[in-house]
N, CA, C and O atoms as a GROMACS GRO file, in nm:
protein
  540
    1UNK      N    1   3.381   2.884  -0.175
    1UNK     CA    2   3.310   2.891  -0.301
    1UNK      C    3   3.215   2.773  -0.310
    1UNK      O    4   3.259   2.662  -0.284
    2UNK      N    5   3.123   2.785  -0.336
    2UNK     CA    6   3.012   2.676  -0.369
    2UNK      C    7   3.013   2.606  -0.468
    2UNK      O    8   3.051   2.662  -0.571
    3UNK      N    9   2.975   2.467  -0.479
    3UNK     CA   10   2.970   2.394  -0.593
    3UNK      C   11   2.852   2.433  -0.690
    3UNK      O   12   2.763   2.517  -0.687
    4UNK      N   13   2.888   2.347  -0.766
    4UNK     CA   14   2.744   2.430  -0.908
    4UNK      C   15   2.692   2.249  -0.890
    4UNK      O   16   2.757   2.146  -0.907
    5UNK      N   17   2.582   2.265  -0.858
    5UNK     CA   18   2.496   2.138  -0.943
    5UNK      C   19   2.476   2.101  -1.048
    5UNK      O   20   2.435   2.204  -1.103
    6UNK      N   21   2.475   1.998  -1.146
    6UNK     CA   22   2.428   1.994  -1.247
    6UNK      C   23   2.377   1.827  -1.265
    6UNK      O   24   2.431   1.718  -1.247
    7UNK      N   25   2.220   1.881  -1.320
    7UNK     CA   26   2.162   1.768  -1.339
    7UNK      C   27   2.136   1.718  -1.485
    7UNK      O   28   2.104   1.792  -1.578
    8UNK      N   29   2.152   1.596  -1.489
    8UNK     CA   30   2.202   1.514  -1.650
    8UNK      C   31   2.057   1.441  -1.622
    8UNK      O   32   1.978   1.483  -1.706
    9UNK      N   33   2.028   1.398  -1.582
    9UNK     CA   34   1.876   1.342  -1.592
    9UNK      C   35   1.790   1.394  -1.480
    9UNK      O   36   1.813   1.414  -1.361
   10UNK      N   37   1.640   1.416  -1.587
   10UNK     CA   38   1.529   1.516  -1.449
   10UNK      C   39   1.482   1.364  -1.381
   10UNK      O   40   1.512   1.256  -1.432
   11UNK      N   41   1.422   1.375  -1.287
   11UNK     CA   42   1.382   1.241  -1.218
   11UNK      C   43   1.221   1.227  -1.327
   11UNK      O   44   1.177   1.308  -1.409
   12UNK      N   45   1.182   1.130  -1.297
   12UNK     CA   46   1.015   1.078  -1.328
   12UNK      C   47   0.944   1.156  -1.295
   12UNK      O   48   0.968   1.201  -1.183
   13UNK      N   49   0.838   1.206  -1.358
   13UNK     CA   50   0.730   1.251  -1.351
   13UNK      C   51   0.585   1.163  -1.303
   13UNK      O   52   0.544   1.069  -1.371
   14UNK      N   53   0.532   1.197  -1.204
   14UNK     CA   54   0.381   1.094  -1.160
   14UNK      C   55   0.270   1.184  -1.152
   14UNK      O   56   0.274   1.296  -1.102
   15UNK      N   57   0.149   1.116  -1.215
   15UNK     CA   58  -0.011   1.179  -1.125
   15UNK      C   59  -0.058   1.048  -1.059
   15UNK      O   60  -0.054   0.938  -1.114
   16UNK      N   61  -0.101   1.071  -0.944
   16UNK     CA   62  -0.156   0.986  -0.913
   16UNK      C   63  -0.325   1.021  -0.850
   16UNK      O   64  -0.350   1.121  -0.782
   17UNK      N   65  -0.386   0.960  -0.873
   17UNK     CA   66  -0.563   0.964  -0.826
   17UNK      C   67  -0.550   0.908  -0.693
   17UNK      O   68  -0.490   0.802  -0.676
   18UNK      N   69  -0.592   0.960  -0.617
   18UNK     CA   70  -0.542   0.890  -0.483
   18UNK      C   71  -0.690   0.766  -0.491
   18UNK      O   72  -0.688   0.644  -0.510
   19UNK      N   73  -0.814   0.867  -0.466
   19UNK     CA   74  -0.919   0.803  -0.436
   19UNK      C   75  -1.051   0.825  -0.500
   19UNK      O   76  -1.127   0.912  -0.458
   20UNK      N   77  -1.083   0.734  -0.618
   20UNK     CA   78  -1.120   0.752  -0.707
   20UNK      C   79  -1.291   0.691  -0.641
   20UNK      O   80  -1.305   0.569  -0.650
   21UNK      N   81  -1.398   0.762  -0.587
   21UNK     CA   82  -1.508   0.708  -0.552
   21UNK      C   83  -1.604   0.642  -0.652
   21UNK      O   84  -1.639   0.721  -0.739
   22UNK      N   85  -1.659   0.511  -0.664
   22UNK     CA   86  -1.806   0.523  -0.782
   22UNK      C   87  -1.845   0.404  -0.663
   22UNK      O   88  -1.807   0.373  -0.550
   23UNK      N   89  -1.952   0.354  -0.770
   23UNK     CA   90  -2.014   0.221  -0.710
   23UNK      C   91  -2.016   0.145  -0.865
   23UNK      O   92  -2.009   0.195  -0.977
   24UNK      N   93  -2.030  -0.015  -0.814
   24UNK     CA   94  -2.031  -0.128  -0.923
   24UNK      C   95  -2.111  -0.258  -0.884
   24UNK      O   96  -2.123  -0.321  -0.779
   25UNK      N   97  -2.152  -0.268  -0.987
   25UNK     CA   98  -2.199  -0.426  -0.948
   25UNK      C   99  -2.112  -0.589  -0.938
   25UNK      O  100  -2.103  -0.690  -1.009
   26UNK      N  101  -2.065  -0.547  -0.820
   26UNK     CA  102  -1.955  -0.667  -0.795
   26UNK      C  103  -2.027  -0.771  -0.688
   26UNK      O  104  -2.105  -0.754  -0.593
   27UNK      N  105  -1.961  -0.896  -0.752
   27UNK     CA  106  -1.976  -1.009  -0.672
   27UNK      C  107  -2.005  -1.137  -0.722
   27UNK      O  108  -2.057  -1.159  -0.831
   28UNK      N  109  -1.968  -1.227  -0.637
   28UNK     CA  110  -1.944  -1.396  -0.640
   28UNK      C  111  -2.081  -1.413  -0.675
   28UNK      O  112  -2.105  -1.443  -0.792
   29UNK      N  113  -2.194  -1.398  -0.578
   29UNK     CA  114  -2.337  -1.450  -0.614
   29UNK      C  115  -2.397  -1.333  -0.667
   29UNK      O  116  -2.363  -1.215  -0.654
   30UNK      N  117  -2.513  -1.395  -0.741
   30UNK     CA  118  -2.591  -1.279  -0.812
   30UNK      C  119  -2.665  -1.197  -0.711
   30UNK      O  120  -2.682  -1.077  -0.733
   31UNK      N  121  -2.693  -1.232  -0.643
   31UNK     CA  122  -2.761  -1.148  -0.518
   31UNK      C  123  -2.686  -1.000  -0.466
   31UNK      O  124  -2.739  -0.890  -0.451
   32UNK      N  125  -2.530  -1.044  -0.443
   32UNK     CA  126  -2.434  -0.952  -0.400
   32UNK      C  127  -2.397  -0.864  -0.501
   32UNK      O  128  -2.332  -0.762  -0.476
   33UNK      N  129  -2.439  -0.900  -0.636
   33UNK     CA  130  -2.423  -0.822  -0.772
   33UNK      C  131  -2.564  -0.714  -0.772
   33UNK      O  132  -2.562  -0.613  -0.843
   34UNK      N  133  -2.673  -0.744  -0.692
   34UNK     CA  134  -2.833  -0.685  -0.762
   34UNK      C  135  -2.795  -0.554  -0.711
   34UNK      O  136  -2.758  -0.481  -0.803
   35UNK      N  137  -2.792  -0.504  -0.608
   35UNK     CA  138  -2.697  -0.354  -0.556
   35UNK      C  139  -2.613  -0.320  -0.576
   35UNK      O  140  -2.524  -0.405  -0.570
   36UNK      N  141  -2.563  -0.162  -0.620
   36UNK     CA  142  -2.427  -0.159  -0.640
   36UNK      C  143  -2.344  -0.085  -0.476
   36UNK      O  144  -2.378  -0.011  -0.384
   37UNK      N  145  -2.208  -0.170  -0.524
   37UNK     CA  146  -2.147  -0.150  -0.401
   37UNK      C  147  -2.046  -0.036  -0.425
   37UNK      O  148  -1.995  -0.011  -0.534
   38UNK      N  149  -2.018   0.047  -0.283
   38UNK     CA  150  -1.879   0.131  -0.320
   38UNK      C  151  -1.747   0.095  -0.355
   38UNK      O  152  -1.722  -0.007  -0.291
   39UNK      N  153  -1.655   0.126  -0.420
   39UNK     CA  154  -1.528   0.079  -0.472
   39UNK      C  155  -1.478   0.188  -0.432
   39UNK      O  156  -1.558   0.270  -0.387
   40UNK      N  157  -1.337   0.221  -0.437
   40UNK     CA  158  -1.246   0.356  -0.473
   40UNK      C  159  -1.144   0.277  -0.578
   40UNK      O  160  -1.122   0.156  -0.585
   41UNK      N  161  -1.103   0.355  -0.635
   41UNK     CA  162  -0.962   0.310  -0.739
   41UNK      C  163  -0.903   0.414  -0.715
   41UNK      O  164  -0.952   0.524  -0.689
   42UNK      N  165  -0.721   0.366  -0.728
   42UNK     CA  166  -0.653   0.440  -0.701
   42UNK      C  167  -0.531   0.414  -0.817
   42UNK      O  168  -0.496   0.297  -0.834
   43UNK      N  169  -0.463   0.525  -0.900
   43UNK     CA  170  -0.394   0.504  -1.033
   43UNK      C  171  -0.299   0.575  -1.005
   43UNK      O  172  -0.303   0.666  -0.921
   44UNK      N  173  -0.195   0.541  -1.075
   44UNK     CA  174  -0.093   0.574  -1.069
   44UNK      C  175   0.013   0.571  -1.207
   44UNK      O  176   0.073   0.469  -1.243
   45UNK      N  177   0.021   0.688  -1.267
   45UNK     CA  178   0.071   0.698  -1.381
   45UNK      C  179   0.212   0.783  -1.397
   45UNK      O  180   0.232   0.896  -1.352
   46UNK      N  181   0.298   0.708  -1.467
   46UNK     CA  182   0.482   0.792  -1.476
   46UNK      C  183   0.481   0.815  -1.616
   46UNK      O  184   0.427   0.748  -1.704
   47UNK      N  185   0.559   0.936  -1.627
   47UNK     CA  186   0.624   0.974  -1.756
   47UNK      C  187   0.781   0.973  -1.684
   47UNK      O  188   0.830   0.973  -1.570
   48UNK      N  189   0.828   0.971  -1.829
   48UNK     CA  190   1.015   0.942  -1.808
   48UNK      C  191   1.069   1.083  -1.841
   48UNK      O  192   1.169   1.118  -1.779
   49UNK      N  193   1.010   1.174  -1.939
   49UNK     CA  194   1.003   1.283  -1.971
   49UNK      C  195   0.934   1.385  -1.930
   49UNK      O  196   0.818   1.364  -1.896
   50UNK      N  197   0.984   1.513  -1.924
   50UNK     CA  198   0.870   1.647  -1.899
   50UNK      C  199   0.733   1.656  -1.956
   50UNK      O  200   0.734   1.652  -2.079
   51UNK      N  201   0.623   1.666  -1.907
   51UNK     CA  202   0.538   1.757  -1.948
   51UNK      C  203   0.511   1.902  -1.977
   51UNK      O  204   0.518   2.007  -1.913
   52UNK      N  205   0.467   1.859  -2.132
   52UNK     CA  206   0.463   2.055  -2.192
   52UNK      C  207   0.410   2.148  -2.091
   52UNK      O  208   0.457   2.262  -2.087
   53UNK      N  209   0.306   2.109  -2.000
   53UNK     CA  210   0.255   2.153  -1.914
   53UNK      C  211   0.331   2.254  -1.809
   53UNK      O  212   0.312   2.371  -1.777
   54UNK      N  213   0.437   2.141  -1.768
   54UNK     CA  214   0.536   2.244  -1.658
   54UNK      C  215   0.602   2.400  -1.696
   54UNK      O  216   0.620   2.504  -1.633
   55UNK      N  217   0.627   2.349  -1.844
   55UNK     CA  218   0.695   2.466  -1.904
   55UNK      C  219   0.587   2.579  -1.945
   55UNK      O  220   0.618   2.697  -1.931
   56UNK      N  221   0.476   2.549  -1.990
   56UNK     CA  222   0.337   2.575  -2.085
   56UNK      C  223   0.272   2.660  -1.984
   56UNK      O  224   0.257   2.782  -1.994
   57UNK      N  225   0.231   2.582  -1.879
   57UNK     CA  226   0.111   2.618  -1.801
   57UNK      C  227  -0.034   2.601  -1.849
   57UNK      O  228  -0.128   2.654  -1.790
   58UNK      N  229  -0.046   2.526  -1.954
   58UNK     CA  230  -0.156   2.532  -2.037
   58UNK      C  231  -0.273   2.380  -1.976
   58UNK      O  232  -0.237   2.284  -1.908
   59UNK      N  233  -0.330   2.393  -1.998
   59UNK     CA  234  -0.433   2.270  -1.972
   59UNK      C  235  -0.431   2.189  -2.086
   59UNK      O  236  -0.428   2.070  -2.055
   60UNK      N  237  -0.431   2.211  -2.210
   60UNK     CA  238  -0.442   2.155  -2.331
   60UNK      C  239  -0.263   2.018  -2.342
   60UNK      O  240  -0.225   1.917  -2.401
   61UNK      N  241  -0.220   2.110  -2.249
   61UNK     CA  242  -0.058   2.056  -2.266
   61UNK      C  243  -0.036   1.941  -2.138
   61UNK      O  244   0.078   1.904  -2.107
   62UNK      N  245  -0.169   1.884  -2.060
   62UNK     CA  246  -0.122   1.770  -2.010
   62UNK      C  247  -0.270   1.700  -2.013
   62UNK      O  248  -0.367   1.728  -2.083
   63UNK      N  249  -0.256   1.611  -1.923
   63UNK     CA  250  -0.348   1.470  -1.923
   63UNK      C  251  -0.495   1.540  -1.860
   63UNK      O  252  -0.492   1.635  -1.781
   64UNK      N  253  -0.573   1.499  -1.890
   64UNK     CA  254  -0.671   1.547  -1.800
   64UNK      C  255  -0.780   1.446  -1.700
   64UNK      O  256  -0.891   1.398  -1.722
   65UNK      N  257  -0.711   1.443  -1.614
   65UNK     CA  258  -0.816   1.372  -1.495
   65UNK      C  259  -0.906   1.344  -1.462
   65UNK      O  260  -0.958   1.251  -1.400
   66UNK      N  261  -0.936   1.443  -1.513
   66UNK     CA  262  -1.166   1.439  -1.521
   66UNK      C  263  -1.214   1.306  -1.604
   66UNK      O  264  -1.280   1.206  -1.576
   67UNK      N  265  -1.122   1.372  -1.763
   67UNK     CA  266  -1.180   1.309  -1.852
   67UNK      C  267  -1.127   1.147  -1.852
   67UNK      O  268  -1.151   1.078  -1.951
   68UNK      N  269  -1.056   1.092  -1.741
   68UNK     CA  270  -0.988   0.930  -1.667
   68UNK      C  271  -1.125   0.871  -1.637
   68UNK      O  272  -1.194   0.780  -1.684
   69UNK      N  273  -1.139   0.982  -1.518
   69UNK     CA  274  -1.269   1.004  -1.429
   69UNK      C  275  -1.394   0.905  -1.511
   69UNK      O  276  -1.437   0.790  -1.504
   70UNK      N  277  -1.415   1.004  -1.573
   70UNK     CA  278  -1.557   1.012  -1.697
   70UNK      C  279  -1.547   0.878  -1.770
   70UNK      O  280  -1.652   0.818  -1.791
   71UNK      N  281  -1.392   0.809  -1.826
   71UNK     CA  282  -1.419   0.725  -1.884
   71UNK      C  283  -1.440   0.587  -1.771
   71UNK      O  284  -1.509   0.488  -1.795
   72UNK      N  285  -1.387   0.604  -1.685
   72UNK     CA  286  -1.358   0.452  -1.547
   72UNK      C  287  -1.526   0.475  -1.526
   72UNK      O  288  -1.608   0.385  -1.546
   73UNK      N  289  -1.561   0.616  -1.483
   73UNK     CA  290  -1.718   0.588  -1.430
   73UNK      C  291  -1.801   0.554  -1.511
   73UNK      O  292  -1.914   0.526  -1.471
   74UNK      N  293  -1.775   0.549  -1.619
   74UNK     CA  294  -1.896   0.533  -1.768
   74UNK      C  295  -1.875   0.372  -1.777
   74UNK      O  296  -1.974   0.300  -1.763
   75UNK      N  297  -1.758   0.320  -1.799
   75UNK     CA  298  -1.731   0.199  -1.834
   75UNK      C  299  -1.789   0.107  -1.664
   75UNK      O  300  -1.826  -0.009  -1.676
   76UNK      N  301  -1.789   0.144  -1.583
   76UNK     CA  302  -1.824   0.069  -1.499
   76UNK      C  303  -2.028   0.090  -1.444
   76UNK      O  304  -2.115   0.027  -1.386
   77UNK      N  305  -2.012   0.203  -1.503
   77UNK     CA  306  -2.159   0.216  -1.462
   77UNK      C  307  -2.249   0.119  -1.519
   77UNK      O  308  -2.343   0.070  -1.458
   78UNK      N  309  -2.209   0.087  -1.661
   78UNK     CA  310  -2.319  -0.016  -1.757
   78UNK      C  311  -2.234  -0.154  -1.725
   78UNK      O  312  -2.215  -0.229  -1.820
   79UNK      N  313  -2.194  -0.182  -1.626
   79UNK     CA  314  -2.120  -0.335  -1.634
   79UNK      C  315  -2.117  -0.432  -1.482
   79UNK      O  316  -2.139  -0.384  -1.371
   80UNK      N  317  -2.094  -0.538  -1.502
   80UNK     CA  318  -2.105  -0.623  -1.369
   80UNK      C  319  -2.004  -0.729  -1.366
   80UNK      O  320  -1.967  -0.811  -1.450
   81UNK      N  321  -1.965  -0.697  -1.219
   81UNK     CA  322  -1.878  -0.790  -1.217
   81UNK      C  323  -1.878  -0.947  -1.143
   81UNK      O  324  -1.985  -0.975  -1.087
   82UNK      N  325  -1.783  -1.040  -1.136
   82UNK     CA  326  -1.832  -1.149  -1.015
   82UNK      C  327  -1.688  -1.137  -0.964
   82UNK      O  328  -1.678  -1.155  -0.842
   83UNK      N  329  -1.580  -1.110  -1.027
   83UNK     CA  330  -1.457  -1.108  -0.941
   83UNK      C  331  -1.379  -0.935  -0.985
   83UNK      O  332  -1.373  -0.863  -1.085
   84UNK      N  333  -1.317  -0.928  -0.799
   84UNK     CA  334  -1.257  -0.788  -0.826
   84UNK      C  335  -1.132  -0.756  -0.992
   84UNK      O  336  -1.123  -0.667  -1.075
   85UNK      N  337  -1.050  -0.907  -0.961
   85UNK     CA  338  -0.966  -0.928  -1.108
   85UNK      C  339  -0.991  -0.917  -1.195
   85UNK      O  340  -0.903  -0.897  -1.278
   86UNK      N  341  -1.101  -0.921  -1.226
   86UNK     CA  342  -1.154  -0.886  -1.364
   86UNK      C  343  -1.189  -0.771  -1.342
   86UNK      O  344  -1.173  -0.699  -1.441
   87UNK      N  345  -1.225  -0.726  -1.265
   87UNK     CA  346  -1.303  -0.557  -1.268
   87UNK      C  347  -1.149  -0.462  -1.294
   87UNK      O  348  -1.126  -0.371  -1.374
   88UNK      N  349  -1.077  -0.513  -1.213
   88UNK     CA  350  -0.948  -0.433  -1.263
   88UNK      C  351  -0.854  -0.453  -1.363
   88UNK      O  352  -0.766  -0.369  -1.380
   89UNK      N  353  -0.861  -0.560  -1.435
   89UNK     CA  354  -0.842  -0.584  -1.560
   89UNK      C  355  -0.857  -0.521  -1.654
   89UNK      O  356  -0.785  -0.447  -1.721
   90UNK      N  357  -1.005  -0.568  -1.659
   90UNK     CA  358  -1.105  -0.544  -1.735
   90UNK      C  359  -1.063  -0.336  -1.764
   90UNK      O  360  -1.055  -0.280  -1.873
   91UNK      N  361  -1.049  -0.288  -1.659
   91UNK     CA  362  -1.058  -0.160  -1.659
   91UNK      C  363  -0.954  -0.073  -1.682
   91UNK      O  364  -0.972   0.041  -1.725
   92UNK      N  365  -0.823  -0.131  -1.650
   92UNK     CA  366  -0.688  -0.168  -1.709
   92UNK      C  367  -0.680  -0.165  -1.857
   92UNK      O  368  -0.603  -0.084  -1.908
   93UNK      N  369  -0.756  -0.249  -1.937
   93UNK     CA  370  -0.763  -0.263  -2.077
   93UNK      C  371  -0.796  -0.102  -2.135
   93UNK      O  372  -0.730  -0.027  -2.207
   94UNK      N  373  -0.917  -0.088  -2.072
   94UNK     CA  374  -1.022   0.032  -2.061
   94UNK      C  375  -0.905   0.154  -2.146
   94UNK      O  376  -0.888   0.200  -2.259
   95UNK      N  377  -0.849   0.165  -2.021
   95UNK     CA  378  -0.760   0.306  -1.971
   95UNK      C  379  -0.646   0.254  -2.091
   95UNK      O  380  -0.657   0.322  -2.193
   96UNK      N  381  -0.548   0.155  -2.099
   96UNK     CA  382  -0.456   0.147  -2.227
   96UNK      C  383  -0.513   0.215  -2.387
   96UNK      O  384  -0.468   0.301  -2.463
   97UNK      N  385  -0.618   0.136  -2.388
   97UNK     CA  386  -0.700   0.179  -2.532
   97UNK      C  387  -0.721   0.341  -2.535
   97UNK      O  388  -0.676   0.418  -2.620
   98UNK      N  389  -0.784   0.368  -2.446
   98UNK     CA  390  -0.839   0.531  -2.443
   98UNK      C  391  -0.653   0.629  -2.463
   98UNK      O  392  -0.633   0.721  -2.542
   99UNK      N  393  -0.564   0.577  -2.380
   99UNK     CA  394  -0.416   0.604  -2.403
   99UNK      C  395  -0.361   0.642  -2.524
   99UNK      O  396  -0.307   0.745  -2.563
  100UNK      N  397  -0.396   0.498  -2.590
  100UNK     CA  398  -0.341   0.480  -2.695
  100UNK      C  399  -0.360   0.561  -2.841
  100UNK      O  400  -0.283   0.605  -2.926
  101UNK      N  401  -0.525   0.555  -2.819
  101UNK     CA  402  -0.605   0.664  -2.893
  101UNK      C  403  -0.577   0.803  -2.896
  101UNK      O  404  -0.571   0.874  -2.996
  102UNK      N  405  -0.556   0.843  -2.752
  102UNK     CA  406  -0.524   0.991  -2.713
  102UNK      C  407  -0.345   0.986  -2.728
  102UNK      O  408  -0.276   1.038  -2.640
  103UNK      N  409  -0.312   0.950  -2.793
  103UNK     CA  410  -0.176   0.937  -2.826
  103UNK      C  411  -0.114   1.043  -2.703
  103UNK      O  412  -0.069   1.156  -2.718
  104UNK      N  413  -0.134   0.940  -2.538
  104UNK     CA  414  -0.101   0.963  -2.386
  104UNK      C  415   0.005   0.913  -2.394
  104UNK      O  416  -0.007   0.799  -2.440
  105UNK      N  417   0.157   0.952  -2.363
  105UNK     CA  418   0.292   0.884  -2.331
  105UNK      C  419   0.290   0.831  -2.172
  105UNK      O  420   0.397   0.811  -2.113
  106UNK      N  421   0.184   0.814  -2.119
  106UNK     CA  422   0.229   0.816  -1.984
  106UNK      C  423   0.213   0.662  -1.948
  106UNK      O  424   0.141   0.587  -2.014
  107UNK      N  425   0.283   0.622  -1.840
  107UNK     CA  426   0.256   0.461  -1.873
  107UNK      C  427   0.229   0.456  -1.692
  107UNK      O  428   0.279   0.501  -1.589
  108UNK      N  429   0.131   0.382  -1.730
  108UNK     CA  430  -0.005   0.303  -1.632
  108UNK      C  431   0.075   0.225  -1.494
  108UNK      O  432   0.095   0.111  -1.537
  109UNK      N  433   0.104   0.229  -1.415
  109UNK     CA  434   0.237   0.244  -1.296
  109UNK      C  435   0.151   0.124  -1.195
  109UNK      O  436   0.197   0.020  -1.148
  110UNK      N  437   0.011   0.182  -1.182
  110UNK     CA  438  -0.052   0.105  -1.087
  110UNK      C  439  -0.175   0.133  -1.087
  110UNK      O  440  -0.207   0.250  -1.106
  111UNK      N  441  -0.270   0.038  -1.066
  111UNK     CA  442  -0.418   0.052  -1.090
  111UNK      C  443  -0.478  -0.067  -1.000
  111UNK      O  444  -0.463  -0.188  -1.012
  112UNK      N  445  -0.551   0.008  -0.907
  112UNK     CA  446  -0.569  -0.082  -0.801
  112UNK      C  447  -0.723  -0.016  -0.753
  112UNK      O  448  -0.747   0.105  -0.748
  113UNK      N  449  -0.829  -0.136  -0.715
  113UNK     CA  450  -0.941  -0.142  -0.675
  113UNK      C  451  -0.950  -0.190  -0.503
  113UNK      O  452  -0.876  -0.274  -0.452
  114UNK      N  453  -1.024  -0.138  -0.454
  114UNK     CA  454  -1.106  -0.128  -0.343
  114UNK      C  455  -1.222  -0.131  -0.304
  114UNK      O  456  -1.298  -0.036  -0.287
  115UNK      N  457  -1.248  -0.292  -0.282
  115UNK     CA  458  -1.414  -0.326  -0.230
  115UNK      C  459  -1.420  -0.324  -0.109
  115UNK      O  460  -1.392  -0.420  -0.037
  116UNK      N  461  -1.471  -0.174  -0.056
  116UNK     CA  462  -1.484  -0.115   0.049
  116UNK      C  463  -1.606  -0.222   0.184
  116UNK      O  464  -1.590  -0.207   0.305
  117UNK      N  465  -1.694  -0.301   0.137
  117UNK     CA  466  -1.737  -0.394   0.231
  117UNK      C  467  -1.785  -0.509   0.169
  117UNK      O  468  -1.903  -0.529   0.144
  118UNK      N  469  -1.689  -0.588   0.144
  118UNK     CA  470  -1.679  -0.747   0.113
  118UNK      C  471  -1.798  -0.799   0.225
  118UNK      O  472  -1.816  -0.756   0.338
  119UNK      N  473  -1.863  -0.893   0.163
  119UNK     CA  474  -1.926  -0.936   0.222
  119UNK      C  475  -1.860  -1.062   0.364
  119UNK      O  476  -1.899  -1.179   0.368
  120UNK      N  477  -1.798  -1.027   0.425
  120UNK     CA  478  -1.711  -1.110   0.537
  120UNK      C  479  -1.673  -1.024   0.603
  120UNK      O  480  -1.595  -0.930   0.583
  121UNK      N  481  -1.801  -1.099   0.789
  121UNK     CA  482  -1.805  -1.010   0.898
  121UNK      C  483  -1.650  -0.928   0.909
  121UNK      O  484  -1.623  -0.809   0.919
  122UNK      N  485  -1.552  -1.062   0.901
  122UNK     CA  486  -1.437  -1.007   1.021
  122UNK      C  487  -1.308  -0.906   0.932
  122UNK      O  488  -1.200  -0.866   0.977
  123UNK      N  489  -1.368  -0.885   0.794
  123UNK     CA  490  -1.284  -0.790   0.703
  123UNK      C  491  -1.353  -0.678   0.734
  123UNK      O  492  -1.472  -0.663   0.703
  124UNK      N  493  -1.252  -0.552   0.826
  124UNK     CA  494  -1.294  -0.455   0.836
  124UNK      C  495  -1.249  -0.317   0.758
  124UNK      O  496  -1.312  -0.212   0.772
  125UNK      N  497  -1.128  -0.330   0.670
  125UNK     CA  498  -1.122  -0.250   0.564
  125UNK      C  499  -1.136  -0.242   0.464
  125UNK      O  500  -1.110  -0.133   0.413
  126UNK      N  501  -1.187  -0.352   0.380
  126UNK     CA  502  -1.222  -0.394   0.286
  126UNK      C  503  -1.108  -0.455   0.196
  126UNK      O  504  -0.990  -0.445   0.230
  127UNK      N  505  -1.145  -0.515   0.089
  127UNK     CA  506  -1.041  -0.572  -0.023
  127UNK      C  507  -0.965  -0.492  -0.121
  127UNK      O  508  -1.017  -0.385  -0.153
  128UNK      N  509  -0.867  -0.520  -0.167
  128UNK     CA  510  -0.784  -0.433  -0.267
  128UNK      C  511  -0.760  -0.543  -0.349
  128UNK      O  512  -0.750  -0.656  -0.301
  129UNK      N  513  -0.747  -0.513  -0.503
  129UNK     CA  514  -0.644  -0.605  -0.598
  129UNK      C  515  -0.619  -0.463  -0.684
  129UNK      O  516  -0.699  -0.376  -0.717
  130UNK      N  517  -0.480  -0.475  -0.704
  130UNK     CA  518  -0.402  -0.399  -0.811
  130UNK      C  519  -0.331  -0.474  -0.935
  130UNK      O  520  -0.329  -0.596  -0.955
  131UNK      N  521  -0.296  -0.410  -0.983
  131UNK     CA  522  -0.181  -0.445  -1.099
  131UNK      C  523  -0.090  -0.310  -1.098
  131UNK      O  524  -0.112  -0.190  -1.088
  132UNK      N  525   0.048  -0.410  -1.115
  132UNK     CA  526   0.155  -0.253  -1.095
  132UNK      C  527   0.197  -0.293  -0.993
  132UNK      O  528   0.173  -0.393  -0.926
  133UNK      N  529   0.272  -0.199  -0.980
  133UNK     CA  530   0.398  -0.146  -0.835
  133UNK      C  531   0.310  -0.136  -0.738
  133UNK      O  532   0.217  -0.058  -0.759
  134UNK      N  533   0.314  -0.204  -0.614
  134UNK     CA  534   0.195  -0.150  -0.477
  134UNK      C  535   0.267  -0.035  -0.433
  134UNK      O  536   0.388  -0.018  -0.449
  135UNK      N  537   0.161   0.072  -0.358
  135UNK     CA  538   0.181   0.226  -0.384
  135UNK      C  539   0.240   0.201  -0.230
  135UNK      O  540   0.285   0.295  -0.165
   0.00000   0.00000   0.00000
């Protein structure tokens, strides 16, 4: 006879953005700021609870990605940076507020930037700074 499973807690729920493409005006000297350079960001967000979604199937009933998208690329398009820490900070803040507003339960896990060619010959994958759990 087989056992019956029974589960008392569902595990965590995650979305994660793997690779979030734009460009920004980053950098130490103003020179390295006058072009914008490529970045990727990569996020990582948990709920402790279900989304209406799973049960729903509805679009209205979870987070929407695009509209992450729309706000990270808007907020960085009109802005400049001189250090990556602040750019991910800075953008960190961004994403809590817009959360908070959109009364989002989901809590912000990891948020991490990628300056895809630092200006230094012998860095050949470029730089990362996160905040959060490293993925």
């Amino acid at each position: 006879m087989m056992g019956h499973v029974l589960i008392t807690k569902l595990p965590n729920r995650y979305l994660v953005i793997h690779s979030l493409s734009t460009r920004v005006h980053l950098g130490c000297l103003k020179e390295e700021r006058y072009y914008t350079q490529p970045i990727k960001i990569k996020l990582k967000l948990k709920w402790q609870e279900p989304l209406m979604a799973e049960t729903t199937d509805l679009v209205e009933d979870t987070i929407c990605y695009q509209k992450i998208v729309t706000l990270l690329t808007s907020y960085l398009d009109g802005s400049e940076f001189k250090t990556i820490e602040y750019l991910v900070a800075s953008c960190l803040e961004s994403l809590k507020k817009y959360f908070i507003e959109n009364k989002y339960t989901a809590e912000i896990m990891t948020f991490c930037v990628l300056k895809c060619f630092p200006p230094v010959p012998e860095i050949d994958e470029g730089v990362s700074y996160w905040i959060g759990e490293p993925f």
